[in-house]
C-alpha positions in Angstrom: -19.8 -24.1 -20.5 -21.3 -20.8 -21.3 -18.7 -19.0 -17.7 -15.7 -20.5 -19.5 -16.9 -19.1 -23.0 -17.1 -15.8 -21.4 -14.4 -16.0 -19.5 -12.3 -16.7 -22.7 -13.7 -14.0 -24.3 -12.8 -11.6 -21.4 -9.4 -13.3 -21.4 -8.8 -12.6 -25.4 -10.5 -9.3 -24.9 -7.2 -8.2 -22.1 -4.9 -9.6 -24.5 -6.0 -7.7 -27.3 -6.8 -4.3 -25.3 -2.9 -5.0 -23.8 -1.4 -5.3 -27.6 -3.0 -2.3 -28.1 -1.6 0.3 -25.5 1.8 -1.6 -25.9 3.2 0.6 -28.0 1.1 3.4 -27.3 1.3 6.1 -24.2 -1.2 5.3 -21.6 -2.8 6.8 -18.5 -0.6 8.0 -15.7 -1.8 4.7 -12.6 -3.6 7.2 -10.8 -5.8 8.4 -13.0 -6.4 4.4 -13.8 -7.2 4.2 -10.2 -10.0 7.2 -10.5 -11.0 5.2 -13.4 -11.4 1.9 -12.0 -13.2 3.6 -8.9 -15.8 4.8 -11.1 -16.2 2.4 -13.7 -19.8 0.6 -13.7 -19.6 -1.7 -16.8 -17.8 -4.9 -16.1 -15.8 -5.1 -19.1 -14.5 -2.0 -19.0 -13.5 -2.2 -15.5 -11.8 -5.5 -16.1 -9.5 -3.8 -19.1 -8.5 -1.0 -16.6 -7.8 -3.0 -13.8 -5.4 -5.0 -16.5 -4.2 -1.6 -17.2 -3.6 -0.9 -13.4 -1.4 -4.3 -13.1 0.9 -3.7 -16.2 1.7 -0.1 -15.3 2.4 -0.8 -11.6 4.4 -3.7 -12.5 7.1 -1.0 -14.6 7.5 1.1 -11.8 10.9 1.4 -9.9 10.8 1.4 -6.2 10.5 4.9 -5.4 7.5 4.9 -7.7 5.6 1.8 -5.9 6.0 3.0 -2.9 4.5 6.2 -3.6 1.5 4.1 -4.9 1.0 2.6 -1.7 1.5 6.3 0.0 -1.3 6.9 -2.3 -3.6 4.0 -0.7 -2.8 4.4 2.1 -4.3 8.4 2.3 -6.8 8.5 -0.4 -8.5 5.2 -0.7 -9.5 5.1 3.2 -13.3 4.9 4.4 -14.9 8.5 3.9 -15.8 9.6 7.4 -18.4 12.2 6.9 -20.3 8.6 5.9 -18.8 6.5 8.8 -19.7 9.3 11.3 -23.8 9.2 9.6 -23.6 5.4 9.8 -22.5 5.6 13.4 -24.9 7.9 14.6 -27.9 6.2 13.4 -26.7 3.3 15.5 -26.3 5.2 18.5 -29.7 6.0 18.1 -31.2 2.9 17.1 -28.7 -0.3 17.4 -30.4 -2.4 14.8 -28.5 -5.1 13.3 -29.3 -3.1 9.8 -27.8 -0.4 11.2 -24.8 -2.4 12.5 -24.9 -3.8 8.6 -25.0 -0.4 7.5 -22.1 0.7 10.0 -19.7 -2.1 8.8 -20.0 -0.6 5.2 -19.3 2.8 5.6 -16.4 1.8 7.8 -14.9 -0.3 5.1 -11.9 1.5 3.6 -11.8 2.1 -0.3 -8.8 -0.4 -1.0 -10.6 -3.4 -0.1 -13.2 -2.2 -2.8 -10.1 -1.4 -5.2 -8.7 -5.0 -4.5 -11.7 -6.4 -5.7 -12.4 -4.5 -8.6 -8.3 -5.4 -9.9 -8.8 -8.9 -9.2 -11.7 -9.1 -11.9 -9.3 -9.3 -14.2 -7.6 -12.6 -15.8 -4.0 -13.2 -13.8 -5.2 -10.6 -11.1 -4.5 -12.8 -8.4 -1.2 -13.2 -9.3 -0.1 -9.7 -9.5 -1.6 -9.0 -6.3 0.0 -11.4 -4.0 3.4 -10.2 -5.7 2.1 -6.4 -5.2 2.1 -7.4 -1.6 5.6 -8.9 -1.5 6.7 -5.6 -2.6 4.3 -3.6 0.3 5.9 -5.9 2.8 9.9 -5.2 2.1 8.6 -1.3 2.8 7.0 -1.8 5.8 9.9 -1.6 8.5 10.7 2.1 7.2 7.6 3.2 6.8 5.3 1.5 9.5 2.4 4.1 8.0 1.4 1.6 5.4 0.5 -1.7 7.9 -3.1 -0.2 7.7 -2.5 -0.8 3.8 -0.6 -4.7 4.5 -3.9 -5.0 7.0 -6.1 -4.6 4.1 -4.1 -6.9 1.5 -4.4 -9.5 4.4 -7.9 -9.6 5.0 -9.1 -9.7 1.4 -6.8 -12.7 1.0 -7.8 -13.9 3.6 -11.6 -14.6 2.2 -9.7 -15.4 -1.1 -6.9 -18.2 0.0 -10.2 -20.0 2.3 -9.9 -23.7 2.6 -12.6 -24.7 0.4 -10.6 -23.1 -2.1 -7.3 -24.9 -1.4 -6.7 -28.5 -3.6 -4.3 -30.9 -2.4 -2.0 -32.4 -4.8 0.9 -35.2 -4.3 4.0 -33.7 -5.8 5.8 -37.1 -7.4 8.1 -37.7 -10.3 4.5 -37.3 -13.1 4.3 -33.9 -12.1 4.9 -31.5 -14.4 8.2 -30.0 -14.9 7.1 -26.2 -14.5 5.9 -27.2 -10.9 8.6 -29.6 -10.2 11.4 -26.8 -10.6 9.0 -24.4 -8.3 9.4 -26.9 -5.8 13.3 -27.2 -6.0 13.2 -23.2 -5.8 10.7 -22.9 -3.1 12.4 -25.6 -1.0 13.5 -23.3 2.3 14.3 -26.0 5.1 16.9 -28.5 3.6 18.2 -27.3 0.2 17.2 -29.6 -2.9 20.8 -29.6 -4.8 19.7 -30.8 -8.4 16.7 -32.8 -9.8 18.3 -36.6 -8.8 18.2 -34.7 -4.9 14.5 -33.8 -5.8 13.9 -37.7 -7.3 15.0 -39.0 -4.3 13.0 -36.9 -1.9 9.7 -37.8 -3.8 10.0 -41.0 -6.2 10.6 -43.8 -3.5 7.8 -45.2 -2.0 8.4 -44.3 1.4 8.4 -40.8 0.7 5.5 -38.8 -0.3 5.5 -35.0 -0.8 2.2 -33.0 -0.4 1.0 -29.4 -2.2 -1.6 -27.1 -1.8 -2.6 -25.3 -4.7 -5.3 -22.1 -6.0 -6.9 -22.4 -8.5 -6.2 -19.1 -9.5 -2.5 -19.7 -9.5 -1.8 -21.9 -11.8 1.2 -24.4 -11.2 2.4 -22.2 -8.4 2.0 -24.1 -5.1 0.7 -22.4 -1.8 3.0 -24.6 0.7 4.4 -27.7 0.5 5.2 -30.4 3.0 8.3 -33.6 2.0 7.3 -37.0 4.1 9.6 -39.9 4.8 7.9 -43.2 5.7 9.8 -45.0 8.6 9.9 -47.8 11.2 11.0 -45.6 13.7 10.8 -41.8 15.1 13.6 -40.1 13.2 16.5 -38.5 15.1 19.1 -37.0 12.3 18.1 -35.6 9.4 20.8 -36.7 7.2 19.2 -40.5 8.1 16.2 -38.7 6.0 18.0 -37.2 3.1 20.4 -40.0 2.6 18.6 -42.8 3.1 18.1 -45.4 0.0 16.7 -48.2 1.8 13.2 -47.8 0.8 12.0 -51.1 1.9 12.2 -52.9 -1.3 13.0 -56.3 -1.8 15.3 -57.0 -4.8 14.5 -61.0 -4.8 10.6 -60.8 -4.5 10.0 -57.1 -5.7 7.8 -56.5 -2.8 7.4 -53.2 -1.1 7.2 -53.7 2.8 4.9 -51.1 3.9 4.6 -51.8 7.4 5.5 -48.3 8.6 4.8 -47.4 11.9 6.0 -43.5 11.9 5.5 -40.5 9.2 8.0 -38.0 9.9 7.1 -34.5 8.2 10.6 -33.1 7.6 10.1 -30.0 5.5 7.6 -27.8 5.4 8.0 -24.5 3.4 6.0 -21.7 2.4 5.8 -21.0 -1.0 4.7 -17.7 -1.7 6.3 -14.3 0.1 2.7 -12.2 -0.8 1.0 -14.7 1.4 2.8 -14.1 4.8 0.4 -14.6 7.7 -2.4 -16.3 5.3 -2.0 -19.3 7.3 -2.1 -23.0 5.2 0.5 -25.2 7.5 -2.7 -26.3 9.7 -5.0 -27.5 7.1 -2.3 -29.0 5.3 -0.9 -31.5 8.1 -4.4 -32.5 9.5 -5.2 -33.9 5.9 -2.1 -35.1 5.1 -2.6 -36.8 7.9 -5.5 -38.2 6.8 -4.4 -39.5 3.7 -1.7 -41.2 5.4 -3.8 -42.9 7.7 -6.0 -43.8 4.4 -2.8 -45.5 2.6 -1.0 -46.7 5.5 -3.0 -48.0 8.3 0.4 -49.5 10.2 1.2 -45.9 10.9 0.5 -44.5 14.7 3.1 -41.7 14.9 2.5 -38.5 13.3 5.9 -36.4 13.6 8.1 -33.4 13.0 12.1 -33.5 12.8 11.8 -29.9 12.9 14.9 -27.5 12.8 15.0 -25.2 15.9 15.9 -21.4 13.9 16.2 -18.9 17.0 18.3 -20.9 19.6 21.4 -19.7 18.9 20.3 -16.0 18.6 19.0 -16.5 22.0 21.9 -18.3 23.3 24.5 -15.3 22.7 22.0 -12.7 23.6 21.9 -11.4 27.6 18.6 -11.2 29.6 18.9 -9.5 32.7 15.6 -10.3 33.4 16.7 -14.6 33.1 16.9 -16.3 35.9 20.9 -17.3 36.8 20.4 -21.1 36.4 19.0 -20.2 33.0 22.2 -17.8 32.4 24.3 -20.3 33.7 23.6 -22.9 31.3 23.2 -21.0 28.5 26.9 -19.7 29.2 28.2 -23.1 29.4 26.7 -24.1 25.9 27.7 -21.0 24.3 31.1 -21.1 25.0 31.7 -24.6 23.5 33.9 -25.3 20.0 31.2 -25.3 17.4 33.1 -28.5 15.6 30.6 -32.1 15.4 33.0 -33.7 18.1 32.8 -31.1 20.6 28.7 -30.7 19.9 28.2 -34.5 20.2 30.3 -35.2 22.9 28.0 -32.3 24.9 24.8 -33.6 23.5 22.7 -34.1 26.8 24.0 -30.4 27.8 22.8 -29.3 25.0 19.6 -31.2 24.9 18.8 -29.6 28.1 20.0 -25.6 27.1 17.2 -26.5 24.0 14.7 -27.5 25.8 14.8 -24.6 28.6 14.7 -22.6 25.4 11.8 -24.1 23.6 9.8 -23.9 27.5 11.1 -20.7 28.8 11.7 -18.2 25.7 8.8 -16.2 25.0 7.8 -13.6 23.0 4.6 -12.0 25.0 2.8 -15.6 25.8 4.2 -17.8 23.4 7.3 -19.3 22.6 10.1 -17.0 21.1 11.3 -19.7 18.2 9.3 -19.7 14.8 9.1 -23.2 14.3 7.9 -24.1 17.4 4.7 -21.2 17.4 3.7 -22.9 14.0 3.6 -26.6 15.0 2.3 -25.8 18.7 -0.5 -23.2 17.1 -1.4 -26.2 14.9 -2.0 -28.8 18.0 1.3 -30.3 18.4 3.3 -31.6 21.3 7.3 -31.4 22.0 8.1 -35.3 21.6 12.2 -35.4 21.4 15.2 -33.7 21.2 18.1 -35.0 19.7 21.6 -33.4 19.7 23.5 -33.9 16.7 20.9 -34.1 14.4 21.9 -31.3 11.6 25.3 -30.5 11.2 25.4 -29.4 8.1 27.0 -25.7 8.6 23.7 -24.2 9.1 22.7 -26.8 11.2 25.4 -25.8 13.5 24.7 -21.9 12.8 21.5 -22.3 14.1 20.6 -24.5 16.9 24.1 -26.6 17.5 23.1 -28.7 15.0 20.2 -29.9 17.5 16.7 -30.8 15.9 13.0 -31.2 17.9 10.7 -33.9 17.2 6.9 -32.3 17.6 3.9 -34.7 17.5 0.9 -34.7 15.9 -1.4 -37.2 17.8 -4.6 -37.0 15.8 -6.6 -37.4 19.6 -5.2 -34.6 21.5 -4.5 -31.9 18.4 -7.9 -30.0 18.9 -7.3 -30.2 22.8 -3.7 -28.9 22.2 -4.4 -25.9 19.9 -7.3 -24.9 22.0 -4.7 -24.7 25.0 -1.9 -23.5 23.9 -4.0 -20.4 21.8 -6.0 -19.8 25.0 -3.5 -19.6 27.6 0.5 -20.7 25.8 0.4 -24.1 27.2 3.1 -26.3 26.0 2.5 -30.0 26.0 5.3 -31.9 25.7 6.4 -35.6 26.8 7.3 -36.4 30.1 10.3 -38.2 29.0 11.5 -34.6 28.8 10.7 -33.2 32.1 14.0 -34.2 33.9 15.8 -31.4 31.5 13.5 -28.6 32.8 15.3 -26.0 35.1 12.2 -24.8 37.3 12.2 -20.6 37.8 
């Protein structure tokens, strides 16, 4: 009772101090920065770190990224201190010394972080502060050290004993509801009856993780369709209204035997390479296994982003079977009768892909690296599956079925991080060109 009393007060206390420099001419952000550095009392660093947020959000582009040009060469670790620290461990390799070491090495932004996150709606403001650091960073590469810093503090902040999982259905409330038609990045959500019918029949469920610090702005968010069977198209998903209901008796046959995870999107740019997928499927998982005790199959119908960016690219370095195929694919009409009528072609062209496409020790496609890092296995491919227009655009309109068996998902993420193993179904090993 008495934290959330103060932490009113603190809250009133920003709004007022804000009201009051509204209209007035502040301090230029860097001189906030030297401020904030050196404040000791907490309420006054809270009202300048509120100060900090306001004024950087007004700046124009040229003027943010001068402010991270500014942290990135004046708030590092001071190395007349790092250079002491690191001498008396030479000398004596003490784990207070080692203690000691780690401080001094710390650069001044994480401090900086900290201290601006004191303040009410902090959190916020940050992870959008580091949507804007990561649009710079391909020009100016000088500032990852910066991004590196962003990362690890929000790292310790976005922890899983922080997240809360929420089922997203039709009672949600309407602020997060349209979030979740905006967010939506794997299979557009057209209007609010296409969100109803993703989330209000009973065999489909839709699963968020949220911060407390954010309010009504989820983290990730995965869609789930309840089925007999292990889905092969997608538009069998998104247009299905048989939900199992009987119109006679009003019962709702719940005999499911497959969940099929057909959307999973990231919700929040700022928050690139904070990683939530993992935690999110092994307890939705869970719960489903809680509700629905018919179920035994845990899967993906999982969109495959980078094949046709590999298709029409040459590799002097592929082998000429691989080259071979991939020429015979690539030069078919890109209309559904042509695609369909060279579905087991193209089942095998995928698959050599999703084997034999690597970037460094792990598999080139992006959608594959995040359900194989999370301890799942390639189950089926299925020509045909999207083809929608950017079905088609990406992959042929061919989608991937990865599973998550909840016995082997430790076993498969210890493998595949160790040494790039990809498990996959030995139903699929006849499409396998061996190099």
């Amino acid at each position: 009772m008495a934290f959330t009393l103060f932490q009113d007060f603190l809250s009133n206390l920003v709004t007022r101090q804000r009201s009051l420099f509204s209209g007035s001419e502040s301090s230029p952000i860097d001189e906030l920065l030297e401020k904030l550095m050196g404040t000791v009392g907490e309420v006054s660093g809270i009202v300048t770190a509120r100060q900090v947020l306001d004024q950087y959000e007004q700046l124009d582009n040229e003027a943010k990224l001068a402010f991270f040009q500014d942290l990135e060469q004046n708030f590092n670790a001071d190395p007349v201190h790092v250079a002491k620290a690191f001498g008396d461990y030479e000398i004596e390799p003490s784990s207070g010394n080692l203690s000691k070491l780690s401080t001094a090495a710390e650069p001044k932004r994480i401090k900086l972080l900290r201290r601006l996150n004191q303040t009410p709606g902090a959190t916020h403001d940050l992870v959008a502060m580091r949507t804007d650091l990561l649009k710079l960073l391909r020009e100016h590469p000088e500032l990852k050290a910066v991004d590196e810093d962003f990362l690890r503090v929000f790292k310790s902040w976005f922890g899983r004993s922080f997240l809360q999982l929420q089922t997203i259905n039709w009672s949600t409330s309407a602020a997060i509801l349209e979030r979740i038609i905006r967010y939506e990045a794997v299979h557009e959500i057209k209007d609010w009856d296409d969100l109803r019918n993703r989330i209000d029949p009973p065999n489909r469920r839709c699963f968020a993780f949220f911060h407390p610090a954010l309010i009504d702005e989820p983290l990730i968010f995965v869609e789930v369709a309840l089925l007999k069977d292990i889905p092969s198209s997608i538009n069998a998903i998104l247009e299905d209204n048989d939900v199992g209901v009987d119109a006679d008796e009003d019962q709702f046959d719940d005999d499911f035997t497959t969940a099929a995870f057909y959307s999973i999107s990231n919700c929040q740019p700022g928050l690139q390479a904070v990683s939530f997928g993992n935690f999110l499927i092994k307890q939705v998982v869970q719960e489903l296994r809680s509700e629905f005790p018919s179920i035994k199959h845990f899967v993906t119908l999982s969109p495959i982003p980078g094949f046709v960016r590999w298709l029409e690219k040459n590799d002097r370095n592929e082998p000429n079977e691989i080259t071979d195929l991939k020429s015979s694919v690539a030069k078919l009409e890109r209309t559904p009768e042509v695609l369909e009528d060279n579905a087991e072609l193209i089942r095998k062209c995928v698959f050599n892909y999703l084997m034999q496409a690597k970037r460094g020790d792990f598999p080139l496609d992006p959608v594959e690296r995040f359900h194989l890092g999370n301890g799942a296995s390639l189950y089926r491919l299925h020509a045909g599956a999207d083809l929608s227009d950017r079905g088609i655009a990406q992959s042929l309109g061919a989608m991937v079925n990865y599973l998550y068996d909840p016995r082997y998902i430790e076993r498969n993420h210890e493998d595949y991080a160790i040494d790039g193993k990809i498990e996959f179904s030995d139903k699929l090993k006849s499409l396998l060109i061996k190099v």
